[in-house]
VEXTORTOR-87206 format. One record per atom (N, C-alpha, C): residue in one letter; atom name; x, y, z. Coordinates in steps of 0.1 Angstrom, whole numbers. Layout:
LUMMAR resn name    c1    c2    c3
LUMMAR    A   CA     X     Y     Z
...
//
This chain:
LUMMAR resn name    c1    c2    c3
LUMMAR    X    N  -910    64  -725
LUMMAR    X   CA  -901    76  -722
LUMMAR    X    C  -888    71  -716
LUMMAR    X    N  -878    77  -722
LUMMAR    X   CA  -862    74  -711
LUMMAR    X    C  -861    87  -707
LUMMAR    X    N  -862    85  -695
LUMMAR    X   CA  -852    93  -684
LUMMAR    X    C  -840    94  -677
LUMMAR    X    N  -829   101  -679
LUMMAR    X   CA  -815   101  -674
LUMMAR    X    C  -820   111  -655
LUMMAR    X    N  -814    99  -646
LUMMAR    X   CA  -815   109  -632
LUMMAR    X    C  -802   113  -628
LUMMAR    X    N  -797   126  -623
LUMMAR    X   CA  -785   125  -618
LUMMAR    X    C  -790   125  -601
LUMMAR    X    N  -776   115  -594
LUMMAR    X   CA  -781   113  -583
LUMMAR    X    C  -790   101  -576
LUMMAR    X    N  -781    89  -570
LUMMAR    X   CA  -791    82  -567
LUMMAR    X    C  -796    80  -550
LUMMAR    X    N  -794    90  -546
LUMMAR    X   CA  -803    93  -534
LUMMAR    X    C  -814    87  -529
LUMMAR    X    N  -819    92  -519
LUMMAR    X   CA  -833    91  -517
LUMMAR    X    C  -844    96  -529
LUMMAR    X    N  -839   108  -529
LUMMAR    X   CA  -848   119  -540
LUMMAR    X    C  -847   106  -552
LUMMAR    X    N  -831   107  -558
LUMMAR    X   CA  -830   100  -572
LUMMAR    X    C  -842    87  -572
LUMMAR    X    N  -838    79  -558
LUMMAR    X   CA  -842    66  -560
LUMMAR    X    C  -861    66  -559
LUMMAR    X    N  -863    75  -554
LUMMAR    X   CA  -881    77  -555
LUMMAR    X    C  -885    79  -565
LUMMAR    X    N  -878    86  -573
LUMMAR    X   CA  -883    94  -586
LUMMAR    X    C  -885    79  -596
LUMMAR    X    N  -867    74  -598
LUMMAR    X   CA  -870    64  -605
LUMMAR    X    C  -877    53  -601
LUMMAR    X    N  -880    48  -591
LUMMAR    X   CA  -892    40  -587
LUMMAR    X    C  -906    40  -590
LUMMAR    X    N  -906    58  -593
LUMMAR    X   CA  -923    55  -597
LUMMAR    X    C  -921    59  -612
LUMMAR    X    N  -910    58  -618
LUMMAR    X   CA  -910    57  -635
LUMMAR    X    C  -911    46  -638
LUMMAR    X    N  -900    37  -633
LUMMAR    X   CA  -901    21  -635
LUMMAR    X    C  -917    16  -635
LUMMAR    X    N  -923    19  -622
LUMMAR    X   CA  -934    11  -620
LUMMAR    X    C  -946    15  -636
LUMMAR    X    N  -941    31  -638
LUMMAR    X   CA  -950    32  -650
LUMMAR    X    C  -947    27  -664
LUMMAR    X    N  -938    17  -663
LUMMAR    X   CA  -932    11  -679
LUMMAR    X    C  -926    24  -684
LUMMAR    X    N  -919    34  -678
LUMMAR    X   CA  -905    40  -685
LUMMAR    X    C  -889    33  -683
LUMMAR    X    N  -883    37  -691
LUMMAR    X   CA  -867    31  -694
LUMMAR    X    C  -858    44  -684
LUMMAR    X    N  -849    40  -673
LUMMAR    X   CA  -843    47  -663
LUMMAR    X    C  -831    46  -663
LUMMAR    X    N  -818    55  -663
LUMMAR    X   CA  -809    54  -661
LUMMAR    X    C  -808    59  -652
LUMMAR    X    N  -795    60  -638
LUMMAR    X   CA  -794    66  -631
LUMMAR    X    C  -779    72  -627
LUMMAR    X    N  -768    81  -632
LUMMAR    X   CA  -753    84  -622
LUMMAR    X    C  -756    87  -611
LUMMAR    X    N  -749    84  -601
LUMMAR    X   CA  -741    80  -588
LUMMAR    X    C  -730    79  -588
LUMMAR    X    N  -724    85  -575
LUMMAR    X   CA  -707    84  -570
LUMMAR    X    C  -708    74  -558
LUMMAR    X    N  -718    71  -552
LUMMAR    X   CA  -713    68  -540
LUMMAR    X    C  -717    50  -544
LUMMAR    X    N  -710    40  -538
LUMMAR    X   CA  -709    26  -540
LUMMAR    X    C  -726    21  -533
LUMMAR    X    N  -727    27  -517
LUMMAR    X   CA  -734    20  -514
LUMMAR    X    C  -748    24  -521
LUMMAR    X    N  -748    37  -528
LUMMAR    X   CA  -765    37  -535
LUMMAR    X    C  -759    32  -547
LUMMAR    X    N  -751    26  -551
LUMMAR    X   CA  -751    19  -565
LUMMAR    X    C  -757    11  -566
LUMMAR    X    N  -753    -1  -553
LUMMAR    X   CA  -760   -10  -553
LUMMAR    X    C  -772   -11  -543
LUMMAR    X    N  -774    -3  -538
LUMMAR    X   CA  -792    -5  -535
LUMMAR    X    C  -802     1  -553
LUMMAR    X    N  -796     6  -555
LUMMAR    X   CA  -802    10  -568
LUMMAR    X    C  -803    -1  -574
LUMMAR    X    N  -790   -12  -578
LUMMAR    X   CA  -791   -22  -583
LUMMAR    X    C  -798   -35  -582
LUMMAR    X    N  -796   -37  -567
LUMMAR    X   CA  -804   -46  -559
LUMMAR    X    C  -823   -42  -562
LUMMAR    X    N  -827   -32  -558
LUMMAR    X   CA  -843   -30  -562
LUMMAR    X    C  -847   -25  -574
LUMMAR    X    N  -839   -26  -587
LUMMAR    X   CA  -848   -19  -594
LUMMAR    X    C  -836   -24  -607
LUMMAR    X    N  -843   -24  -620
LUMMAR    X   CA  -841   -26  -632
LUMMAR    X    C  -840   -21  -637
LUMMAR    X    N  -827   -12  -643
LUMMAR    X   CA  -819     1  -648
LUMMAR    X    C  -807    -1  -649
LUMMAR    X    N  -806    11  -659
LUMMAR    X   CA  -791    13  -659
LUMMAR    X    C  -783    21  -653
LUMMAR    X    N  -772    19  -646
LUMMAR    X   CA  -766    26  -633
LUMMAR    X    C  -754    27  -631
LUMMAR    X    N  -751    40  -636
LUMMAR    X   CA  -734    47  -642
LUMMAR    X    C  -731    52  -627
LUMMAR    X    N  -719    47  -626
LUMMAR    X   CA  -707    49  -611
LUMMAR    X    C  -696    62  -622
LUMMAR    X    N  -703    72  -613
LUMMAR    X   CA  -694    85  -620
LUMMAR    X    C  -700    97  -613
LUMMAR    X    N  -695   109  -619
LUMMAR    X   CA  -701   124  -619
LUMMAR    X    C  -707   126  -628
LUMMAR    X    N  -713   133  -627
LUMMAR    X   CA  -729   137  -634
LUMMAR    X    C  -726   153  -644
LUMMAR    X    N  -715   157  -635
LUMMAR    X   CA  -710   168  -645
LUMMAR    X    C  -696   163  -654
LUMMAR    X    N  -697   154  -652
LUMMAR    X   CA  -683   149  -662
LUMMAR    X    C  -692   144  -675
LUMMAR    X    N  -685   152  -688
LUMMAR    X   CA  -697   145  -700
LUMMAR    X    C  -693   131  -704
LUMMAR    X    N  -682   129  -697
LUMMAR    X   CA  -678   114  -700
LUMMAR    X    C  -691   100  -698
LUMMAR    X    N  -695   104  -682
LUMMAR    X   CA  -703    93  -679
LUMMAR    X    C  -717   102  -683
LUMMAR    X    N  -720   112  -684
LUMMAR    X   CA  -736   116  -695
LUMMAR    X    C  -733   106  -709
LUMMAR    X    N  -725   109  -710
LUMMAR    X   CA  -724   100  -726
LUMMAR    X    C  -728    85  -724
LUMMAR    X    N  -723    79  -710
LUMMAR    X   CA  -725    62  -712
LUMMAR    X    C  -741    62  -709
LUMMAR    X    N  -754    72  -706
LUMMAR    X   CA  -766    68  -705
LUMMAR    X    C  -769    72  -719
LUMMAR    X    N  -764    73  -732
LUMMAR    X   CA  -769    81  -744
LUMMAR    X    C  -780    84  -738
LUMMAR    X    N  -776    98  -734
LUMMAR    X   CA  -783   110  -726
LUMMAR    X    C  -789   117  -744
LUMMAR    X    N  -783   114  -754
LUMMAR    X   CA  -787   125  -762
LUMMAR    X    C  -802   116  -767
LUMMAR    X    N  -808   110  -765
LUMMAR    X   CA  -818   102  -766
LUMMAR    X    C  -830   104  -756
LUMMAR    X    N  -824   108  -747
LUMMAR    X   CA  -833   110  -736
LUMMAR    X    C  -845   116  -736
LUMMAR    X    N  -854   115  -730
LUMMAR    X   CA  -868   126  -732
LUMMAR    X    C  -867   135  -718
LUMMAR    X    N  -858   130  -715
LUMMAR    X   CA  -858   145  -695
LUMMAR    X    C  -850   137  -690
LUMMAR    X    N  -840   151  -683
LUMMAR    X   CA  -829   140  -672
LUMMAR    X    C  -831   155  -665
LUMMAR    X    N  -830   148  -653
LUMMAR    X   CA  -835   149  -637
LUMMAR    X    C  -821   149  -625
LUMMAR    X    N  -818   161  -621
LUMMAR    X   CA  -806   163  -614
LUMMAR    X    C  -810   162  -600
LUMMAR    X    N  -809   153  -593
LUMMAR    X   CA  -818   152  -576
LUMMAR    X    C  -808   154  -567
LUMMAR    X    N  -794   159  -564
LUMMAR    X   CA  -786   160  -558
LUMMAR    X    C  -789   165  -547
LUMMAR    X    N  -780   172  -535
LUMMAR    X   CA  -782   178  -523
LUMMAR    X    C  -774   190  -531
LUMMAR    X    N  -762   192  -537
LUMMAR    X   CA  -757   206  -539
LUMMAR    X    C  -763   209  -551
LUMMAR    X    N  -769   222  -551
LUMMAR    X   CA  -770   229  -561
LUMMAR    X    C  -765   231  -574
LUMMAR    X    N  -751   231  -569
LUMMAR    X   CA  -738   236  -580
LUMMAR    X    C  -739   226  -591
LUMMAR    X    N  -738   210  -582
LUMMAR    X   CA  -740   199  -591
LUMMAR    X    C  -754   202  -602
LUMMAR    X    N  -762   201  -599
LUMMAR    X   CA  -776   203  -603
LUMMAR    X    C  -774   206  -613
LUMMAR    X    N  -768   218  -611
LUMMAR    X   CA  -774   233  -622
LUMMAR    X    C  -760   228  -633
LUMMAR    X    N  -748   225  -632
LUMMAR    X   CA  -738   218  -642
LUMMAR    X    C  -743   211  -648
LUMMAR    X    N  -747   202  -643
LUMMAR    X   CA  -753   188  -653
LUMMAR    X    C  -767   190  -661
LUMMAR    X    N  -771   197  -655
LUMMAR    X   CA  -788   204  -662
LUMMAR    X    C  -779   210  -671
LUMMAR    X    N  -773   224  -670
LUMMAR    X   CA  -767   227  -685
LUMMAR    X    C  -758   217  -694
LUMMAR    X    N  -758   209  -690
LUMMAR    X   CA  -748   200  -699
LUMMAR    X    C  -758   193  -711
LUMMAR    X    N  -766   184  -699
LUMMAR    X   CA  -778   180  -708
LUMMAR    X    C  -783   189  -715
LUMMAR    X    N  -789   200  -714
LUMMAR    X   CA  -795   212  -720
LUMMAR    X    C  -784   213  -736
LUMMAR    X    N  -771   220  -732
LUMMAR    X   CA  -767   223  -743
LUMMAR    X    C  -753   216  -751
LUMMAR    X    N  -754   202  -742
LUMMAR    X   CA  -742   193  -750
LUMMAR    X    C  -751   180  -758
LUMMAR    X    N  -763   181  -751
LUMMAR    X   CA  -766   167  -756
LUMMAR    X    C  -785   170  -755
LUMMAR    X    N  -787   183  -757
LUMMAR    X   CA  -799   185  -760
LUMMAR    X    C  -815   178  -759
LUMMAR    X    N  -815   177  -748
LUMMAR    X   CA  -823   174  -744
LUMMAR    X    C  -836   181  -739
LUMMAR    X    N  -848   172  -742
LUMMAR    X   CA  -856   183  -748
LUMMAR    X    C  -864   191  -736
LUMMAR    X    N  -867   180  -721
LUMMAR    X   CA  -867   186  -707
LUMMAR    X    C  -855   183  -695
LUMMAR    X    N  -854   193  -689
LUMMAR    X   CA  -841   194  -682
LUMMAR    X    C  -850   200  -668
LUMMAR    X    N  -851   190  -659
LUMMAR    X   CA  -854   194  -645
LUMMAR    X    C  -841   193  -632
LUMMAR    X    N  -847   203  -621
LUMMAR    X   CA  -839   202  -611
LUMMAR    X    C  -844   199  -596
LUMMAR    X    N  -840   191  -589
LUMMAR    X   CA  -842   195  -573
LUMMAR    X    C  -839   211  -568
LUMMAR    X    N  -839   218  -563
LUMMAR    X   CA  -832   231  -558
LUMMAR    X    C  -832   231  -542
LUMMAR    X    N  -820   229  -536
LUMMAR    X   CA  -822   228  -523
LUMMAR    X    C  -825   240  -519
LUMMAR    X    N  -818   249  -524
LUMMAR    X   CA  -819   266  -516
LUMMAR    X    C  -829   272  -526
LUMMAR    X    N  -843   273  -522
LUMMAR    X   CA  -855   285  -529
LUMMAR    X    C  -844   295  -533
LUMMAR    X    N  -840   301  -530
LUMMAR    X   CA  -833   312  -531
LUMMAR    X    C  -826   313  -547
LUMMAR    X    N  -821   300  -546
LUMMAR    X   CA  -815   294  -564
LUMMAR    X    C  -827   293  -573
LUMMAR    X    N  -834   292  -572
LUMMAR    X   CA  -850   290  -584
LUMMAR    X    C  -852   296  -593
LUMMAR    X    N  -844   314  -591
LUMMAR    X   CA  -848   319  -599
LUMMAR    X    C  -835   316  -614
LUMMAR    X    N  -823   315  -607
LUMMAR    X   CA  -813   309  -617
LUMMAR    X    C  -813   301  -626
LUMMAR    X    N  -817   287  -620
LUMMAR    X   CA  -820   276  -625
LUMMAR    X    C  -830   283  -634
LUMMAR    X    N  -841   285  -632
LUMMAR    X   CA  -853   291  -641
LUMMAR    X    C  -848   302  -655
LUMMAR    X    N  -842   312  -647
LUMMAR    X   CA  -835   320  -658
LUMMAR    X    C  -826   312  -668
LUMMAR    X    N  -819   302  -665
LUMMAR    X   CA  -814   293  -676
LUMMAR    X    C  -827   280  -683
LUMMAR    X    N  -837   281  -683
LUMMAR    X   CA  -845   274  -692
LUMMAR    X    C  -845   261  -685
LUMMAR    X    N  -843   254  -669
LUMMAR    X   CA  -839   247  -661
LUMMAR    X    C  -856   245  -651
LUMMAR    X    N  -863   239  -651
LUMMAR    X   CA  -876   240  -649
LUMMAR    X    C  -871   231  -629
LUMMAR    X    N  -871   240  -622
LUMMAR    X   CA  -870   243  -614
LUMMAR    X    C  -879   240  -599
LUMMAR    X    N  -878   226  -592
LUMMAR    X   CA  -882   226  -581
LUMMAR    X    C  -879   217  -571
LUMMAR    X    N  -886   218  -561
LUMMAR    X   CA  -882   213  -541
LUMMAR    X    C  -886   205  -538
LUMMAR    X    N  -891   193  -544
LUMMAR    X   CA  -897   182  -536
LUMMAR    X    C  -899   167  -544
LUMMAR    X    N  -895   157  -541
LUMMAR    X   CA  -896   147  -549
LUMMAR    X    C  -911   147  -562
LUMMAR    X    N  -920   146  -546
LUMMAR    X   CA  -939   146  -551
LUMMAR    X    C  -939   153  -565
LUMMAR    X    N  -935   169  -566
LUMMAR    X   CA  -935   177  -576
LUMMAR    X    C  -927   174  -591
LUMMAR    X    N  -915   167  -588
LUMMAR    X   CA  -908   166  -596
LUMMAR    X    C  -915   151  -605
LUMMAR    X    N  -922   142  -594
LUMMAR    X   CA  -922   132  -603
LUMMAR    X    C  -937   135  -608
LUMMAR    X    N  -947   140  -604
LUMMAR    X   CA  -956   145  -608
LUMMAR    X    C  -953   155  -622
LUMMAR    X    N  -943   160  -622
LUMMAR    X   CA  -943   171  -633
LUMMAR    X    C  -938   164  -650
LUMMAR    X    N  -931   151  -645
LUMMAR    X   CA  -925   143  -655
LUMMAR    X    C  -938   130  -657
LUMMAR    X    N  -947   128  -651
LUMMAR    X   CA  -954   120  -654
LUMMAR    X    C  -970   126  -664
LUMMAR    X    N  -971   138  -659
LUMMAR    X   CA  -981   142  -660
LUMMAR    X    C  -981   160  -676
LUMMAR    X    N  -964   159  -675
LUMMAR    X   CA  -961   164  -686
LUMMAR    X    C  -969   179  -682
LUMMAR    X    N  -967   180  -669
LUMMAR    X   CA  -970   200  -665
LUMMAR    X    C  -960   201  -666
LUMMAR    X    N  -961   216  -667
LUMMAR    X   CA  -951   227  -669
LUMMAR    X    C  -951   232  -651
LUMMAR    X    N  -936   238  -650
LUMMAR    X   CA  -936   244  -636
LUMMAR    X    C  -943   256  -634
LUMMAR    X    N  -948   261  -647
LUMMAR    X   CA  -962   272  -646
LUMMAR    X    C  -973   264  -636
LUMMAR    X    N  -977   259  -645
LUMMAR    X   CA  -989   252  -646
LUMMAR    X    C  -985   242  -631
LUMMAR    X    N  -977   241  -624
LUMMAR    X   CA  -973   236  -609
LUMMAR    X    C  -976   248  -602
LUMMAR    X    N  -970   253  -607
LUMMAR    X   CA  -971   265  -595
LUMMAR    X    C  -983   275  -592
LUMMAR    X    N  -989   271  -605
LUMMAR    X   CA -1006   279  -606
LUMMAR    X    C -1012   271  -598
LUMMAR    X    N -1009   258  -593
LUMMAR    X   CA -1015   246  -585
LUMMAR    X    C -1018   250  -566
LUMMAR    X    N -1000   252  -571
LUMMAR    X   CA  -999   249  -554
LUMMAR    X    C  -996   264  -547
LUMMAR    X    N  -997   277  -556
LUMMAR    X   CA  -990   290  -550
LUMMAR    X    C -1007   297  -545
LUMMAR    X    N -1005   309  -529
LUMMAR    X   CA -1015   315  -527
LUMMAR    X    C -1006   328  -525
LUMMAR    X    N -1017   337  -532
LUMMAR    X   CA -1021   355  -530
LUMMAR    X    C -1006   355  -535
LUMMAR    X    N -1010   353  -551
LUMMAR    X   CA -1004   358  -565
LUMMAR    X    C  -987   353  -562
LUMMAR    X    N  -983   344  -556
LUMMAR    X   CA  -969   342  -557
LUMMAR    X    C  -962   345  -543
LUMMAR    X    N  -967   349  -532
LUMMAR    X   CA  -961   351  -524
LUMMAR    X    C  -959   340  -510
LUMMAR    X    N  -965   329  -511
LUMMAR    X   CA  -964   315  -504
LUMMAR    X    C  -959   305  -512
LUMMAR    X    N  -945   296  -505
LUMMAR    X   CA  -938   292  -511
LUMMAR    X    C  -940   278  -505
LUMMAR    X    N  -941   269  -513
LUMMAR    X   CA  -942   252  -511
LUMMAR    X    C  -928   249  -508
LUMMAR    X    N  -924   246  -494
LUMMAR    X   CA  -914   239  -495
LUMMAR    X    C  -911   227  -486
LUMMAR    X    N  -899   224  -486
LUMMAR    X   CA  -895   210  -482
LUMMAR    X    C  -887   212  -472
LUMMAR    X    N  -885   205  -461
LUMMAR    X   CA  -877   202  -449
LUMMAR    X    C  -876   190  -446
LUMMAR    X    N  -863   185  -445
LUMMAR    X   CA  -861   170  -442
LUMMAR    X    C  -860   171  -423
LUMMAR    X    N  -861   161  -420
LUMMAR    X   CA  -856   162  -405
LUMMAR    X    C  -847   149  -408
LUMMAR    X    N  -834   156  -405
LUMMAR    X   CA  -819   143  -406
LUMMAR    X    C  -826   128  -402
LUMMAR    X    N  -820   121  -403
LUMMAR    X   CA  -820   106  -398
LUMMAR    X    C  -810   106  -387
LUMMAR    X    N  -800   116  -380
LUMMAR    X   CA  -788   115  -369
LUMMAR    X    C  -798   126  -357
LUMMAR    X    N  -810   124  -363
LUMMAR    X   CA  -817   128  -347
LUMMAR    X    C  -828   118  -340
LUMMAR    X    N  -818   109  -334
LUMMAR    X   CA  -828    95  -326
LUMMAR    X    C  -834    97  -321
LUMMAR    X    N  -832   109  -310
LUMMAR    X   CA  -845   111  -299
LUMMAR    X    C  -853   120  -306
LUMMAR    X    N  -854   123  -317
LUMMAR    X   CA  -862   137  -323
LUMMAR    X    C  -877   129  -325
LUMMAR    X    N  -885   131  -319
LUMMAR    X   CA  -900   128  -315
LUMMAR    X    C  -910   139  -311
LUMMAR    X    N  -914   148  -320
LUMMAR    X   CA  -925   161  -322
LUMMAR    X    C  -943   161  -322
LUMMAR    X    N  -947   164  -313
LUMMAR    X   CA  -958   164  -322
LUMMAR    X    C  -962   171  -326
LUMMAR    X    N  -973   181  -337
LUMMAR    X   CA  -972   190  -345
LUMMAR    X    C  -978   200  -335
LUMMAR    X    N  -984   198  -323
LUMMAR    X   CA  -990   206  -321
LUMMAR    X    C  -984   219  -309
LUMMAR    X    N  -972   203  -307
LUMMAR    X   CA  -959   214  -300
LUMMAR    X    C  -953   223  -304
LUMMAR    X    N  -949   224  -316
LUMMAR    X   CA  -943   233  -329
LUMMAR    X    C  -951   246  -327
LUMMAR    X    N  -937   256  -324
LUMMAR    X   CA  -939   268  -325
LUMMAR    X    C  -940   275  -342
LUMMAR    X    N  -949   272  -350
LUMMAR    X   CA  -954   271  -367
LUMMAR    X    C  -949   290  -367
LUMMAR    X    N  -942   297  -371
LUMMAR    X   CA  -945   311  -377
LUMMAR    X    C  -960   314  -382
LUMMAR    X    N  -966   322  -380
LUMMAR    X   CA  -979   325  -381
LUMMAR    X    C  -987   320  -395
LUMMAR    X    N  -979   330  -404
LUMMAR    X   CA  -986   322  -416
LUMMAR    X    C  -977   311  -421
LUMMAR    X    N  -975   298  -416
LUMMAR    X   CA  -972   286  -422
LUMMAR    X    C  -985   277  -420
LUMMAR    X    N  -979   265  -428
LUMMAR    X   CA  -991   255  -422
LUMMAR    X    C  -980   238  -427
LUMMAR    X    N  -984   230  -421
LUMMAR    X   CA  -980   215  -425
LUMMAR    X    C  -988   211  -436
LUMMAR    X    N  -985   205  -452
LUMMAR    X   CA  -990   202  -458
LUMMAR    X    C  -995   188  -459
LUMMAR    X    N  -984   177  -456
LUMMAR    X   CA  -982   165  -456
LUMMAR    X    C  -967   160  -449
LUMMAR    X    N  -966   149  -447
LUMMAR    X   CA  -952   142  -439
LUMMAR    X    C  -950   130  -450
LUMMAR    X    N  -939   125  -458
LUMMAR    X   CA  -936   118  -461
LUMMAR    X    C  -927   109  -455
LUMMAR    X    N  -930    97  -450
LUMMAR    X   CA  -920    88  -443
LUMMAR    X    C  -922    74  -444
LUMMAR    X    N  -907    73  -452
LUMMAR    X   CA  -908    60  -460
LUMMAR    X    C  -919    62  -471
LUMMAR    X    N  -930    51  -475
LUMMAR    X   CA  -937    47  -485
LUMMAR    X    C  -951    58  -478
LUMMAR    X    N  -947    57  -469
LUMMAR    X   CA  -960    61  -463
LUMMAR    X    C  -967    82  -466
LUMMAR    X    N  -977    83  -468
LUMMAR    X   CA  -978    97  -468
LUMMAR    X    C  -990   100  -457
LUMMAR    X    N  -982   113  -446
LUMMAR    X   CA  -992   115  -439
LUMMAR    X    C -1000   126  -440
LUMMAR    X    N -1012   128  -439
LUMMAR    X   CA -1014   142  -435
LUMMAR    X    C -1016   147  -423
LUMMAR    X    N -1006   156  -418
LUMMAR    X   CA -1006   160  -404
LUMMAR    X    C -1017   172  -398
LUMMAR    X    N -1016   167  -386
LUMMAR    X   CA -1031   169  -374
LUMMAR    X    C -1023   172  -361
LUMMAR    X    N -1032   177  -353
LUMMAR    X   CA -1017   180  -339
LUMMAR    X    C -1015   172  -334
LUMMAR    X    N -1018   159  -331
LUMMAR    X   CA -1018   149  -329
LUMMAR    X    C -1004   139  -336
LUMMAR    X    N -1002   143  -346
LUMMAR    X   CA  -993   137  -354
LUMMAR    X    C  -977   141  -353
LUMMAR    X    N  -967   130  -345
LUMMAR    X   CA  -960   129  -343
LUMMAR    X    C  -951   128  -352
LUMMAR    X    N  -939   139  -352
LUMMAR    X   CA  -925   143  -362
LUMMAR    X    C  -917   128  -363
LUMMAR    X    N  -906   125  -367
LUMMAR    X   CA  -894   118  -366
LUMMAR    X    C  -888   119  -376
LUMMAR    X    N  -874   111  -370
LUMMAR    X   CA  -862   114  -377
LUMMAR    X    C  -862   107  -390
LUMMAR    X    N  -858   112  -400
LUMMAR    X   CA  -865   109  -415
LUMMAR    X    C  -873   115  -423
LUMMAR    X    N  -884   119  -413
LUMMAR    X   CA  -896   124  -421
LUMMAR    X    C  -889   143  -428
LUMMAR    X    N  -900   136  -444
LUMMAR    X   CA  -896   148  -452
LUMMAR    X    C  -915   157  -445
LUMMAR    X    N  -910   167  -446
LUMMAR    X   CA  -920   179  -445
LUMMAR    X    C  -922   187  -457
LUMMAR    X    N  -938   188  -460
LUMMAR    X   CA  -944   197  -469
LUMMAR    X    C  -946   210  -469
LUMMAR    X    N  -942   223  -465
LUMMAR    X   CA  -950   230  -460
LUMMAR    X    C  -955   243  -467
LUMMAR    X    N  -962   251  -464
LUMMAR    X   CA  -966   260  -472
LUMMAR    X    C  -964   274  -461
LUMMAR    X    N  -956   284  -467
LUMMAR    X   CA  -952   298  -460
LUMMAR    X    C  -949   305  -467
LUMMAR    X    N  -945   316  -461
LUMMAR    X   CA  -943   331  -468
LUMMAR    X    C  -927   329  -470
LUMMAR    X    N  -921   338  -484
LUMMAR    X   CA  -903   337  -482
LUMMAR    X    C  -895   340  -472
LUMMAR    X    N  -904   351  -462
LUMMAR    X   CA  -898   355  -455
LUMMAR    X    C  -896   354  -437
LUMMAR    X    N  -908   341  -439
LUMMAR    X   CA  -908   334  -426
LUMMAR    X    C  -905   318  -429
LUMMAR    X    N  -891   315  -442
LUMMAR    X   CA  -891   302  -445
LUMMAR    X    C  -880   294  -433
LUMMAR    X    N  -867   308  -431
LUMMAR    X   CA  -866   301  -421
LUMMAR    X    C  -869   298  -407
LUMMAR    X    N  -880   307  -402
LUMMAR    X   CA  -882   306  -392
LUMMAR    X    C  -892   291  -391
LUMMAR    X    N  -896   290  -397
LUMMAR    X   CA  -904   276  -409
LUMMAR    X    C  -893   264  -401
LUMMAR    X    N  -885   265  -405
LUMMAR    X   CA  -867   253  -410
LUMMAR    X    C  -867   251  -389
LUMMAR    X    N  -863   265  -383
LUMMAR    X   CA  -858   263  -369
LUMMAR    X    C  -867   261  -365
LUMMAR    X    N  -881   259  -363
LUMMAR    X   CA  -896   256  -356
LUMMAR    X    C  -899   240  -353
LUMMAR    X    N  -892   234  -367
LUMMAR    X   CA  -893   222  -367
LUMMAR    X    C  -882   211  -367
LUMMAR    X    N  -865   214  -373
LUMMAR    X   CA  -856   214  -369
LUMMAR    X    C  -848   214  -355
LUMMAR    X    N  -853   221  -349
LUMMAR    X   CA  -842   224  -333
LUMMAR    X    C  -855   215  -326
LUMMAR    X    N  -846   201  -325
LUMMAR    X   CA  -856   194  -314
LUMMAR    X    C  -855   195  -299
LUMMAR    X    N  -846   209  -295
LUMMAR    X   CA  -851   217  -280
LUMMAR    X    C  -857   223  -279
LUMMAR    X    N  -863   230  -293
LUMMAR    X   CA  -877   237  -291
LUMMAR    X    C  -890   235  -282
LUMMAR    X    N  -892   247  -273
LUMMAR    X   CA  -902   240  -267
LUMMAR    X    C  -917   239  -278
//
């Protein structure tokens, strides 16, 4: 399988790491120098210094060959451009997204853009050739109204040191997992937050952000 990623991030660079490891062919766009070359440095791909919505540099991964290309950005805007690009300039036959804001899912979705929040998901959904139905029949409770999502806690909070049991959680949430570094935890009260760690969680839409400031604001008592 070739995969085109836009984005070589954290998100980008996880994704293609566990393609590579599975004997797939990876390209990756990037703007920024210093993930060009950590991309370059660990991993064995091809690795276009460009924008991802410019069809100039989609054209240097012969994107139109591709079997899925994968937009892992932080902005949205980017995402959903280059997902329609691929989609309807160079036809590609799966077109996934990161979505930072839940809120965007349904857009992305309404444009034929298969739609989701977390690395785990996205590389699971391309390895395993689910559908984001068939995801979301996995991980959703009481018909659609609990939402899997993701919260990073920055890397610019040094003293940020939590333990879970301190966390004021909104009633119906819960901790799913902690991803930090290579490592994956499953969290217990006992289990201490830090700066880095991506959060799994599972809540209602309407207590997502109360969800975000619970675990976020490290003056919380």
């Amino acid at each position: 399988m070739y995969a085109v990623i836009a984005g070589g991030g954290k998100v980008g660079r996880a994704i293609a790491g566990d393609l590579l490891a599975e004997g797939n062919e990876v390209a990756v766009i990037e703007m920024i120098p210093e993930r060009l070359e950590a991309l370059q440095q660990r991993h064995d791909l091809l690795v276009i210094a460009g924008d991802a919505t410019d069809v100039r540099y989609l054209e240097q991964t012969r994107l139109q060959r591709a079997d899925v290309f994968v937009a892992t950005t932080r902005t949205d805007d980017v995402n959903y451009v280059s997902c329609q690009l691929a989609k309807i300039s160079f036809d590609v036959p799966r077109v996934l997204s990161r979505v930072n804001s839940p809120r965007n899912e349904a857009l992305f979705q309404t444009m034929g853009i298969e739609a989701v929040s977390t690395t785990t998901l996205i590389s699971r959904l391309i390895r395993e050739q689910a559908t984001v139905g068939e995801l979301i029949h996995l991980y959703t409770l009481r018909a659609g109204q609990v939402n899997l999502v993701e919260i990073d806690v920055p890397h610019d909070f040094p003293g940020y040191k939590r333990n879970v049991s301190e966390l004021t959680l909104p009633m119906e949430s819960v901790l799913v997992c902690v991803f930090r570094g290579e490592a994956t935890l499953i969290p217990r009260g006992d289990t201490r937050l830090a700066a880095g760690d991506q959060v799994i969680a599972l809540t209602t839409p309407d207590l997502e952000d109360a969800l975000r400031a619970s675990i976020l604001d490290p003056t919380a008592p």
